[in-house]
DRENDO-1510 file (C-alpha; in Angstrom, 1 decimal, always signed):
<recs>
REC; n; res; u; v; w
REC; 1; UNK; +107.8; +61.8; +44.8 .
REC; 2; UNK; +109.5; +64.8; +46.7 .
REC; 3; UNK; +113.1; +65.0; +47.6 .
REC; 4; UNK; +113.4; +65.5; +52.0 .
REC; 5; UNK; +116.5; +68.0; +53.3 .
REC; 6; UNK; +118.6; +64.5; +53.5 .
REC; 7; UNK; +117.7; +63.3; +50.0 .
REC; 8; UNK; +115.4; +60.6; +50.8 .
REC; 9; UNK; +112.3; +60.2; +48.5 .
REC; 10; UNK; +110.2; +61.5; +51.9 .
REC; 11; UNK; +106.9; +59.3; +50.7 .
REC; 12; UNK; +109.0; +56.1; +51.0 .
REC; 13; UNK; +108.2; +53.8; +52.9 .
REC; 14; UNK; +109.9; +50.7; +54.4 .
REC; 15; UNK; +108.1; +47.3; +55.5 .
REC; 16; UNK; +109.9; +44.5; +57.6 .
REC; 17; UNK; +108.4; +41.4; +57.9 .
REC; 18; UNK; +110.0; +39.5; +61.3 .
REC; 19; UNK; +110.5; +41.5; +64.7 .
REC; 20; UNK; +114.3; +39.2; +65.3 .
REC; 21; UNK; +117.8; +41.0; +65.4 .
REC; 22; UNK; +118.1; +41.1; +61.5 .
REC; 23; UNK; +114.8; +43.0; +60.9 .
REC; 24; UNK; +115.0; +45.5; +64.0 .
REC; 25; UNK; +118.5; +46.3; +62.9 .
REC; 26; UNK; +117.5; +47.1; +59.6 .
REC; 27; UNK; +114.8; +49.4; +61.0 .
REC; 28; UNK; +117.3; +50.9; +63.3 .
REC; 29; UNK; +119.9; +51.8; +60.7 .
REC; 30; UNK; +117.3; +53.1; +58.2 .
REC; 31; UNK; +116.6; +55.8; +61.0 .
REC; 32; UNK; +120.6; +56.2; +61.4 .
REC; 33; UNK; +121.0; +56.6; +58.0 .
REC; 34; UNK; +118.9; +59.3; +57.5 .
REC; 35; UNK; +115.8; +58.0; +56.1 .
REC; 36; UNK; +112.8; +59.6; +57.2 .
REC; 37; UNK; +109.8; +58.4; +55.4 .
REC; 38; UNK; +107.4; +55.3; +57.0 .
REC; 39; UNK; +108.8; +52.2; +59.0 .
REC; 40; UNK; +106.5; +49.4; +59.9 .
REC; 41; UNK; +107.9; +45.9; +61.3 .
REC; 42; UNK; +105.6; +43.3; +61.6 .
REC; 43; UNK; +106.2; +39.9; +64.0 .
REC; 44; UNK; +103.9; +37.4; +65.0 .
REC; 45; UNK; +104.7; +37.1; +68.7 .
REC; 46; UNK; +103.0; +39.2; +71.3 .
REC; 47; UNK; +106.7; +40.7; +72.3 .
REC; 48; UNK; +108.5; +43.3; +71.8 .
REC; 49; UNK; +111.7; +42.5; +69.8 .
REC; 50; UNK; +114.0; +40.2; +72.4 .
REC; 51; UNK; +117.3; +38.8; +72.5 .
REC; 52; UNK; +116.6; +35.5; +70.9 .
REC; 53; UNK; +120.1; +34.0; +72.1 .
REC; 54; UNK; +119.3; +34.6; +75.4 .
REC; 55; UNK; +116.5; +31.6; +74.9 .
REC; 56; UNK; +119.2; +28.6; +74.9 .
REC; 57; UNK; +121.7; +29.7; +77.2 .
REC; 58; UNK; +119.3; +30.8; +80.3 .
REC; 59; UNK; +116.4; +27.9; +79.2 .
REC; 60; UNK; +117.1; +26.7; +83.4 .
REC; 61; UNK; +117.3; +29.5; +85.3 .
REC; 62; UNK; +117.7; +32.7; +83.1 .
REC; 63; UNK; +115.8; +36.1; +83.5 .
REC; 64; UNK; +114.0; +35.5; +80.4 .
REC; 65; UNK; +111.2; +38.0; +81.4 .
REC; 66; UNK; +110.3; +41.5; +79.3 .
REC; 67; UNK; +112.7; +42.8; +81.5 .
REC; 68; UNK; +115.7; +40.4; +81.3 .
REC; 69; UNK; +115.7; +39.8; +77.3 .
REC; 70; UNK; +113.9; +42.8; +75.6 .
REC; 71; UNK; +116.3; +44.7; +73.5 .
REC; 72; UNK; +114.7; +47.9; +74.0 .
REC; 73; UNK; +111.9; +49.8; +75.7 .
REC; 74; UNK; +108.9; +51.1; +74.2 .
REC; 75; UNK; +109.5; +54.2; +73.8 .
REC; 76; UNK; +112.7; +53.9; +71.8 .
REC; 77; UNK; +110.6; +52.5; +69.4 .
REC; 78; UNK; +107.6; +55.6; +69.6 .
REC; 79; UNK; +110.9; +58.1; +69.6 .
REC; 80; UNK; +112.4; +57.2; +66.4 .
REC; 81; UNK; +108.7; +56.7; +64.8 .
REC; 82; UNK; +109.5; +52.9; +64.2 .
REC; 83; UNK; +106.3; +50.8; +64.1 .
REC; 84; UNK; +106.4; +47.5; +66.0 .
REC; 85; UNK; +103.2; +46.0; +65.4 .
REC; 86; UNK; +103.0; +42.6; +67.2 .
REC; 87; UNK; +100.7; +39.4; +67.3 .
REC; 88; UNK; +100.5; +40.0; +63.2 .
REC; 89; UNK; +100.7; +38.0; +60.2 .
REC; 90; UNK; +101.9; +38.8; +56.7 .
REC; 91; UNK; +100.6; +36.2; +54.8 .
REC; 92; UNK; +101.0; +37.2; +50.7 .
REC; 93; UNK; +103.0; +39.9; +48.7 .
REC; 94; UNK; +101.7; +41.5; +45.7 .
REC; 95; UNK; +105.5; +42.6; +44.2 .
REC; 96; UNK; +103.3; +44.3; +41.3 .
REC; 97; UNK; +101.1; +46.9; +43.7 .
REC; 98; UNK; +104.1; +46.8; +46.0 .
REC; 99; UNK; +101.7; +45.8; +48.9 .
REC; 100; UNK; +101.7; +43.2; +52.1 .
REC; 101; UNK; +98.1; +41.9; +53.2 .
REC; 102; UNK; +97.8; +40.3; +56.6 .
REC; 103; UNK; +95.8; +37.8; +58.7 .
REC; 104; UNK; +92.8; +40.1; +58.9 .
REC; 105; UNK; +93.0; +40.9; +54.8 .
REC; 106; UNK; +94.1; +44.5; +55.5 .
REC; 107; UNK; +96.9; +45.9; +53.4 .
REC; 108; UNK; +99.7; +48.2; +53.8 .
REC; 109; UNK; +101.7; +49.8; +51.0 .
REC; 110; UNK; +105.9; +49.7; +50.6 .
REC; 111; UNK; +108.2; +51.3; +48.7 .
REC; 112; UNK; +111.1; +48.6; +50.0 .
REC; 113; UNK; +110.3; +45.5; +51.5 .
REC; 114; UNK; +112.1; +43.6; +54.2 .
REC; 115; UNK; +112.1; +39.4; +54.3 .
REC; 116; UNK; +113.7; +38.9; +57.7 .
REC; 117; UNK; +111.2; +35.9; +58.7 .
REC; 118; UNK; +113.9; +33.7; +60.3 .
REC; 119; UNK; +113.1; +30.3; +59.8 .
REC; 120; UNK; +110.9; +27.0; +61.7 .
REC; 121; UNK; +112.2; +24.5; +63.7 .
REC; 122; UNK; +113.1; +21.4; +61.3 .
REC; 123; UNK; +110.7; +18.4; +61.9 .
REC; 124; UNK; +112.5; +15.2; +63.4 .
REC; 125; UNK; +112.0; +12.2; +60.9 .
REC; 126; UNK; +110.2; +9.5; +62.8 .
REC; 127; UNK; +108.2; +11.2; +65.0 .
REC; 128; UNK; +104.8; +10.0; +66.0 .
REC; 129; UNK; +104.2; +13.3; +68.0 .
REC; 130; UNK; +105.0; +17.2; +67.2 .
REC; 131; UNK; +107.7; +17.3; +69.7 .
REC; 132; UNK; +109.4; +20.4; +71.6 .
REC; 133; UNK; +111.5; +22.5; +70.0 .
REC; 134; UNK; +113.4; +26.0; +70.8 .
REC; 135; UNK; +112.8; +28.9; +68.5 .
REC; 136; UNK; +110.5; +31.4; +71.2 .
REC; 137; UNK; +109.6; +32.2; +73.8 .
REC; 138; UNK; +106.7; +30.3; +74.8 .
REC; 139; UNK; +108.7; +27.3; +73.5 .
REC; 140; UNK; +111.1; +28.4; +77.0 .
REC; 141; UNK; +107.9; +27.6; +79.0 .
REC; 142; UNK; +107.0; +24.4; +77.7 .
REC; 143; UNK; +110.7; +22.8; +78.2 .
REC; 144; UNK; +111.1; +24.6; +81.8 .
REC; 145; UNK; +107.8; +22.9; +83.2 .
REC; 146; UNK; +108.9; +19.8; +81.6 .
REC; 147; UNK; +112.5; +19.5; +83.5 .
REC; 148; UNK; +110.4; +18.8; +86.3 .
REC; 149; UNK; +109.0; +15.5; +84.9 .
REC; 150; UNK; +112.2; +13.6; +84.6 .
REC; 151; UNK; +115.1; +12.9; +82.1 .
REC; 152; UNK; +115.8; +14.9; +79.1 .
REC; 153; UNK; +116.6; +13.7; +75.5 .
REC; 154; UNK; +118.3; +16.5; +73.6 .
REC; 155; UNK; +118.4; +15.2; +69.8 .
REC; 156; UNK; +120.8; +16.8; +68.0 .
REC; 157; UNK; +124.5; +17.9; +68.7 .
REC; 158; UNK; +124.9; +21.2; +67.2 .
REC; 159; UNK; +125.0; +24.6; +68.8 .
REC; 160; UNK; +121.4; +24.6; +70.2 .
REC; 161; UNK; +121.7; +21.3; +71.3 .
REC; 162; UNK; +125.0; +21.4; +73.2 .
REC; 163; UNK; +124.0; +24.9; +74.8 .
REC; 164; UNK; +120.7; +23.4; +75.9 .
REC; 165; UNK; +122.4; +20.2; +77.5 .
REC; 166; UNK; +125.0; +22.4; +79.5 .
REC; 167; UNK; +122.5; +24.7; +80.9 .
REC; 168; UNK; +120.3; +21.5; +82.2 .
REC; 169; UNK; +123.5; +19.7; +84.0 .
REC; 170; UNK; +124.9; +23.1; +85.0 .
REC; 171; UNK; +121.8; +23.3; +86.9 .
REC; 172; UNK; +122.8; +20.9; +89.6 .
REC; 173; UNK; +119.4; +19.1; +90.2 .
REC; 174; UNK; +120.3; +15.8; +89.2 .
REC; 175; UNK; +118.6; +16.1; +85.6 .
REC; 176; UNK; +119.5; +13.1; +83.5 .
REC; 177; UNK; +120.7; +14.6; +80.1 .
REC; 178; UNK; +121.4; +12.7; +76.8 .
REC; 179; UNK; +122.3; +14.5; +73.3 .
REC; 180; UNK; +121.6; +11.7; +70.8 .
REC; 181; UNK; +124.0; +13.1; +67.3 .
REC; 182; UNK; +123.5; +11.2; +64.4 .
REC; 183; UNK; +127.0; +12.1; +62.8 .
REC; 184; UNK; +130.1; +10.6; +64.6 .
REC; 185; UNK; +130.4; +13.9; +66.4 .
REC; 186; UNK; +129.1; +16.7; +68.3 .
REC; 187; UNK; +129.0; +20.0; +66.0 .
REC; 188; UNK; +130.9; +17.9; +63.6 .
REC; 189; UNK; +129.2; +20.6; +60.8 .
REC; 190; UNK; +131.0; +23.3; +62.2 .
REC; 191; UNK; +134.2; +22.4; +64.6 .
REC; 192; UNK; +137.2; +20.2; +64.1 .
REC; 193; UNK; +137.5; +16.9; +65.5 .
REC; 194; UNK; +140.1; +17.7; +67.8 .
REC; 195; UNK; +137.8; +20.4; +69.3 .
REC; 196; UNK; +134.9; +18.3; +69.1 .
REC; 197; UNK; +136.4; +15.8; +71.1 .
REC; 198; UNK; +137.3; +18.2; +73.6 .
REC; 199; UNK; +133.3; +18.9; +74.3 .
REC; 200; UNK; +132.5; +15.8; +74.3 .
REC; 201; UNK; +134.5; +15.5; +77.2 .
REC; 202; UNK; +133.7; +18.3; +78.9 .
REC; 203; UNK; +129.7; +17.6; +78.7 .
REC; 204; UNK; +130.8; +13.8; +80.2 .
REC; 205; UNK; +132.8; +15.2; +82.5 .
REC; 206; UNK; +129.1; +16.8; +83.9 .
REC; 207; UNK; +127.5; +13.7; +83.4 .
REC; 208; UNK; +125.7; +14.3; +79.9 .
REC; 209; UNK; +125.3; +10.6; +78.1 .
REC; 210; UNK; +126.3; +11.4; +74.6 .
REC; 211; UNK; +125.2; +8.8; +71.7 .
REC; 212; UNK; +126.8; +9.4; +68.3 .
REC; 213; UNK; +126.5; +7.6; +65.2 .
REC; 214; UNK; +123.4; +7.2; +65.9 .
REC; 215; UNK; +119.9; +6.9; +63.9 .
REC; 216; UNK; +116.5; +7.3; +65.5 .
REC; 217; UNK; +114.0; +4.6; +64.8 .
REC; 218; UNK; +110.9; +6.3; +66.5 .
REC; 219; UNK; +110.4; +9.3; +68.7 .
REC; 220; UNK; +107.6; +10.5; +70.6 .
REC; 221; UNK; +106.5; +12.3; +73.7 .
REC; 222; UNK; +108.3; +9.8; +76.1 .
REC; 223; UNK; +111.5; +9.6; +74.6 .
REC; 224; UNK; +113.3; +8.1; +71.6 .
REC; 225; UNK; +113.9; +5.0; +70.8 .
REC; 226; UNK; +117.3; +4.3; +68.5 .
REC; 227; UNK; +118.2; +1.8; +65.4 .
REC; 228; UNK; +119.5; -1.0; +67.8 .
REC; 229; UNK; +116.6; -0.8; +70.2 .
REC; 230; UNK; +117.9; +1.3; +72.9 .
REC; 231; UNK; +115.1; +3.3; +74.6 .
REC; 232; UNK; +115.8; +6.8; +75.6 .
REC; 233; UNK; +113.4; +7.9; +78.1 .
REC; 234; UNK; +112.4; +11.4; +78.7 .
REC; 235; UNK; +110.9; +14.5; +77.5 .
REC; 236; UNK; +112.1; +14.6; +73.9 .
REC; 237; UNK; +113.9; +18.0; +73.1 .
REC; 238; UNK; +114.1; +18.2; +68.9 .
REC; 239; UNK; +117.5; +20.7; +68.5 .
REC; 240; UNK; +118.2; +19.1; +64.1 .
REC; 241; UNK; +118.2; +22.8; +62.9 .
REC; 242; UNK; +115.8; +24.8; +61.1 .
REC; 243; UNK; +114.2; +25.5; +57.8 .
REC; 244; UNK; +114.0; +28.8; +56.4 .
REC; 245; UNK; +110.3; +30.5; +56.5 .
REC; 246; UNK; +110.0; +31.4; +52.9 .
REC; 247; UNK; +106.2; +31.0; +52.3 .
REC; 248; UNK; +106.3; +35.0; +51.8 .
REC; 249; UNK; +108.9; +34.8; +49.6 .
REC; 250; UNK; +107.1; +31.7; +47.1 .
REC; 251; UNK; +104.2; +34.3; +47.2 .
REC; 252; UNK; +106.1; +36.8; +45.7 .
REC; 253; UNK; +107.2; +34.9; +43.2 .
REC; 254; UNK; +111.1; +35.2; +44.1 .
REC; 255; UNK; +113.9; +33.1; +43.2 .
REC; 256; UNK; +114.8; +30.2; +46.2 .
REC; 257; UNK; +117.0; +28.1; +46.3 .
REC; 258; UNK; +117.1; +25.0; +49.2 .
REC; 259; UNK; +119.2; +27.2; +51.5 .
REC; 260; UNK; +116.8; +29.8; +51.5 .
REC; 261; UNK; +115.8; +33.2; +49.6 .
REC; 262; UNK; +118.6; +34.0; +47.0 .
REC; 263; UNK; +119.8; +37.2; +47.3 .
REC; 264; UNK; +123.3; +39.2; +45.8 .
REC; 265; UNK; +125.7; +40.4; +48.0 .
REC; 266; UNK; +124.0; +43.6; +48.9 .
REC; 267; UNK; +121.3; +41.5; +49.8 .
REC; 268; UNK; +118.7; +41.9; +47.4 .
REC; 269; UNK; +116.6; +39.5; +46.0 .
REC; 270; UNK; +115.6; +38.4; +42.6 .
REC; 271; UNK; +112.6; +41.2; +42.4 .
REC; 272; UNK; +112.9; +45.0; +42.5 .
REC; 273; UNK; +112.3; +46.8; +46.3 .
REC; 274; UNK; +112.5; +43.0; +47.7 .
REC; 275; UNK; +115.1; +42.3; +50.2 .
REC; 276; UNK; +115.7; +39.1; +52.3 .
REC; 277; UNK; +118.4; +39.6; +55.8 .
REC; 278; UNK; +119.3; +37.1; +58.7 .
REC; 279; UNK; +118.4; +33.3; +58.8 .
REC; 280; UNK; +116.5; +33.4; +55.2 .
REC; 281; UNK; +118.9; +34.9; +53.2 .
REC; 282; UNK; +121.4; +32.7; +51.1 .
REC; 283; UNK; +123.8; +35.4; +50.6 .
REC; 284; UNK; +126.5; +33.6; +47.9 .
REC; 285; UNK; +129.4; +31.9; +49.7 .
REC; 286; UNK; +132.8; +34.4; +49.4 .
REC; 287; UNK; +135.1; +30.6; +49.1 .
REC; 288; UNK; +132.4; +29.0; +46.7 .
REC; 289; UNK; +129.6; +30.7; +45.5 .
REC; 290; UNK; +127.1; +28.5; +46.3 .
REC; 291; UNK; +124.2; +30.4; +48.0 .
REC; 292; UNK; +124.9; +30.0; +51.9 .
REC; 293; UNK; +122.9; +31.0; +55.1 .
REC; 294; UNK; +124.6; +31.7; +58.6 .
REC; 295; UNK; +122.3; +31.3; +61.6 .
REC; 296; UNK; +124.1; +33.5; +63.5 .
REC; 297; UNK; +122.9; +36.1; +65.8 .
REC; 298; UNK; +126.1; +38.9; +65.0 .
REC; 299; UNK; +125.5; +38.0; +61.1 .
REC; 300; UNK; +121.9; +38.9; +61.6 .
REC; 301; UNK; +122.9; +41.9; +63.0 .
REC; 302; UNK; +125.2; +42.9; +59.9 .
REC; 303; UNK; +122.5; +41.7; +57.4 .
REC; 304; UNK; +120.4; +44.2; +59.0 .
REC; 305; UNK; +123.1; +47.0; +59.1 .
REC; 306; UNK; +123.4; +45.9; +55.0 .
REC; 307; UNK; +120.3; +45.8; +53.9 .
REC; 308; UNK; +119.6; +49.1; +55.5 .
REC; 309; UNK; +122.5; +50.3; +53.7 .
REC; 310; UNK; +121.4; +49.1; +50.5 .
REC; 311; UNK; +117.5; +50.3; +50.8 .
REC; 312; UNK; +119.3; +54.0; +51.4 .
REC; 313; UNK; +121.6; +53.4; +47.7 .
REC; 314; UNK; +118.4; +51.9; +46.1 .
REC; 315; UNK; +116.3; +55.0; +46.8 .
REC; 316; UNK; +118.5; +57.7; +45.9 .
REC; 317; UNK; +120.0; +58.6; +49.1 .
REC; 318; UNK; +124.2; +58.2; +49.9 .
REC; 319; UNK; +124.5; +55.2; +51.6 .
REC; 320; UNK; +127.1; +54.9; +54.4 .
REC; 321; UNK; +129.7; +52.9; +55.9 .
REC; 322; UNK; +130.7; +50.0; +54.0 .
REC; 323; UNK; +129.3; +46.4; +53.3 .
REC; 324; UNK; +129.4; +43.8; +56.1 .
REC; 325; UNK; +131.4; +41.0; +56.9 .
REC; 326; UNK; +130.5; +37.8; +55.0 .
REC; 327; UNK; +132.7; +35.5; +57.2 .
REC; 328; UNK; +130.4; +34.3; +59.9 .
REC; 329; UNK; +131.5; +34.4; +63.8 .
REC; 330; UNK; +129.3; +32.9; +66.7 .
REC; 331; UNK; +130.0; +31.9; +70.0 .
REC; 332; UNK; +128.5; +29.2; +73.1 .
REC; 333; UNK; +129.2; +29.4; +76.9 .
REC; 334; UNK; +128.7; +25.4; +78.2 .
REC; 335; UNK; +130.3; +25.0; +81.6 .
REC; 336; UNK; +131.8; +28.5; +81.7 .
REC; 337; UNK; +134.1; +27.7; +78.8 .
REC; 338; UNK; +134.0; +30.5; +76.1 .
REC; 339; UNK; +134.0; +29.1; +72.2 .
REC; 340; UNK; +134.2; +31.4; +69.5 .
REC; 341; UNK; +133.0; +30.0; +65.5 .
REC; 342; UNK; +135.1; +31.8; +63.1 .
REC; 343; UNK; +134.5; +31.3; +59.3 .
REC; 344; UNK; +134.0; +27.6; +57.8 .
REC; 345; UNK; +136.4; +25.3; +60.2 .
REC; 346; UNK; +135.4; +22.5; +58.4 .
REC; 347; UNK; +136.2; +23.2; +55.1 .
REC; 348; UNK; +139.8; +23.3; +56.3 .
REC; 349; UNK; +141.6; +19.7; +55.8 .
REC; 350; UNK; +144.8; +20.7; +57.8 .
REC; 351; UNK; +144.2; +22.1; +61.5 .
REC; 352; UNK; +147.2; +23.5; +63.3 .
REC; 353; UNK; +146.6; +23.9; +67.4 .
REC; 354; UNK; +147.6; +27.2; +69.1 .
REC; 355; UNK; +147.4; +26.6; +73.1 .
REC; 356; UNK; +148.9; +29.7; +75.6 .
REC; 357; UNK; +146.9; +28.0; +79.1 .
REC; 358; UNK; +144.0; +30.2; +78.9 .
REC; 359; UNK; +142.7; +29.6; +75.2 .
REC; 360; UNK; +143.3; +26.7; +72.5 .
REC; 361; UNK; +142.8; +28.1; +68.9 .
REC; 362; UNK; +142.1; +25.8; +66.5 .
REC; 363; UNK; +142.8; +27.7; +62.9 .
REC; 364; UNK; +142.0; +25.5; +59.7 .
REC; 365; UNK; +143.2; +25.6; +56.4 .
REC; 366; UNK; +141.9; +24.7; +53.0 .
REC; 367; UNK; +145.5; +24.0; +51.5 .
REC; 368; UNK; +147.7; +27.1; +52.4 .
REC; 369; UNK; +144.6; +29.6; +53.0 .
REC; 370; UNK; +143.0; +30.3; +56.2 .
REC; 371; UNK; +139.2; +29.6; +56.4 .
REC; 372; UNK; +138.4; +28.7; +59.4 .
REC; 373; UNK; +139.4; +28.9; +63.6 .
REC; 374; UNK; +137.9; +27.6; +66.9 .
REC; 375; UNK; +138.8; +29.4; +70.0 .
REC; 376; UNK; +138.2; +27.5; +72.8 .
REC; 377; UNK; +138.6; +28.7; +76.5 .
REC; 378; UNK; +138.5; +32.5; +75.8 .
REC; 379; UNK; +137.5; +34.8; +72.5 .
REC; 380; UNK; +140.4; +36.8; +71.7 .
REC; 381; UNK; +141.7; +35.9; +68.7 .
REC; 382; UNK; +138.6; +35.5; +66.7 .
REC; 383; UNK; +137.5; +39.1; +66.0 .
REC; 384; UNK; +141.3; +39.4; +64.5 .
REC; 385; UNK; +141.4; +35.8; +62.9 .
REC; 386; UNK; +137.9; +36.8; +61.4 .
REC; 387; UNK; +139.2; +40.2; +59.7 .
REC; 388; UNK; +142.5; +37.9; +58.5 .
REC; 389; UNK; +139.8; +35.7; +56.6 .
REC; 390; UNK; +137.8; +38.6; +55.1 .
REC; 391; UNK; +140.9; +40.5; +54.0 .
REC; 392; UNK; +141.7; +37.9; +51.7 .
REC; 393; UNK; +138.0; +37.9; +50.1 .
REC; 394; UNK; +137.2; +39.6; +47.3 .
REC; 395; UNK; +135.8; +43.0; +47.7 .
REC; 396; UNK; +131.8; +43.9; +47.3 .
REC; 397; UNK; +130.0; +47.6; +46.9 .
REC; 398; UNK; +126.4; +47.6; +47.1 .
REC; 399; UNK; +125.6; +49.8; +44.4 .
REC; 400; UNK; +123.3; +48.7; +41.9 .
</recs>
């Protein structure tokens, strides 16, 4: 294999398997780095790469068109000879030959290979019906047409859940909401319970009936019906989480764990020129070890930033910049009221309350160290409270 002017093996090739932000990232820092050899990304819907985020918080009345969400335009794709290839299926990985095979039983070769397949929406327990989720696009269309029909039962408090809710009783038009939680909180994963009670309030205060503590005993197209026989009726909106898509991975024969496709901290997994990035990776946790995924759409970004990084070390060119983050930071608008995640707020047992009139920053603490903050009303602090976190992490290289 020839050297190129940059020192990239110029036969390589890369290929990515999921067209979301982790995967398109990767692609787009390959081509910053310097690597000029072959880049195919394969997804299975019919769009271009679009901003997937954009789904929850415009599901009313959002310009979720081509126009309104898709990251970039053709032709930024054709410029930097990045191959989106659409509507396609990689359905088995031969680690051995170093090949992909799709739906139609064509192949195509790699040098590296890219696992960014995101995950599927997690099956509700008790359903007689496949019920509607939101993890596309065409899942937008099916919830839209059905918020004509009546009231809407949004099971599951977390992120999804609570942006959906707020986008469907922001809208005005009289839309019964509910969010049925079965933990004693909203986002009680993921926020403290002072914070948590503070959204709970705010999605009463716009009329959203919230039921916590509480277990489904059936569900089905017309609503839910709960443990002590109340009946929720309405078009049933299943928001429980996701499971990470690893049926690629298992062919390949790579090491998995529950929390997805075990990878090091670089990102690669347990076979040579196999790499996993965004919602499927189980990167280990910097506080614990333990292998841990972040659904977040700026993580998926830095995984793909990463693993770009790391395909450049792992053949032979300099990589550059320096590995990402590993503390995780997302954010939700409900009601016009900014709140910013930063790192693992519930892990901390102590919370201490910051409030200037325009923000309330939650930061939590394991014992004396900082692991965690909310920032509710504005984002400000979190970028810095995130680098505080991560400053006091050990450091990581991504050489082999």
């Amino acid at each position: 294999m020839t050297a190129s002017p940059t020192g990239m093996p110029a036969a390589a090739s890369v290929v990515i398997v999921g067209t979301g932000v982790a995967g398109i990232t990767a692609a787009e820092s390959l081509r910053t780095n310097g690597f000029d050899g072959a880049i195919i990304v394969f997804g299975e819907e019919p769009h271009l790469p679009y901003r997937r985020t954009a789904l929850s918080k415009g599901i009313v009345d959002g310009d979720l068109s081509d126009a309104g969400i898709t990251l970039r335009p053709p032709a930024y794709w054709t410029d930097r000879g990045i191959d989106i290839v659409t509507s396609t299926r990689v359905v088995d990985v031969d680690p051995r030959a170093r090949r992909v095979r799709l739906a139609d039983e064509s192949d195509v070769a790699y040098d590296a290979l890219v696992l960014a397949t995101g995950g599927r929406a997690r099956r509700l327990p008790g359903a007689t019906s496949a019920l509607t989720s939101l993890r596309s696009r065409a899942d937008v269309d099916r919830i839209r047409a059905a918020l004509d029909e009546g009231p809407v039962v949004i099971v599951g408090g977390g992120l999804i859940g609570t942006e959906i809710a707020a986008a469907i009783a922001s809208a005005g038009d009289g839309t019964r909401v509910s969010i049925v939680e079965a933990a004693p909180s909203l986002l009680s994963r993921v926020v403290p319970a002072v914070i948590a009670d503070d959204l709970i309030s705010l999605h009463r205060e716009h009329g959203v009936h919230i039921h916590t503590s509480a277990q489904i005993a059936s569900a089905d197209a017309g609503g839910v019906t709960l443990a002590d026989g109340t009946r929720l009726a309405g078009t049933v909106i299943s928001a429980i989480g996701m499971e990470p898509e690893v049926a690629l991975a298992e062919s390949a024969g790579l090491a998995l764990d529950r929390a997805g496709i075990l990878v090091d901290d670089a990102l690669r997994t347990s076979m040579s020129g196999i790499y996993a990035a965004g919602d499927v990776a189980a990167r280990p946790h910097p506080l614990t070890g333990a292998p841990m995924r972040a659904e977040q759409w700026l993580t998926a970004t830095e995984h793909g930033r990463l693993v770009a990084m790391t395909i450049s070390t792992d053949l032979g060119s300099a990589s550059s910049g320096t590995p990402a983050p590993r503390v995780p930071l997302a954010w939700t608008m409900q009601y016009g009221t900014n709140v910013q995640i930063v790192g693992w707020p519930a892990a901390g047992a102590r919370v201490v309350l910051d409030a200037d009139g325009s923000c309330t920053t939650a930061r939590c603490f394991d014992e004396d160290r900082l692991v965690g903050a909310v920032c509710m009303g504005r984002g400000g602090p979190a970028r810095q409270i995130r680098d505080e976190i991560e400053a006091t992490l050990r450091p990581v290289g991504i050489g082999a």
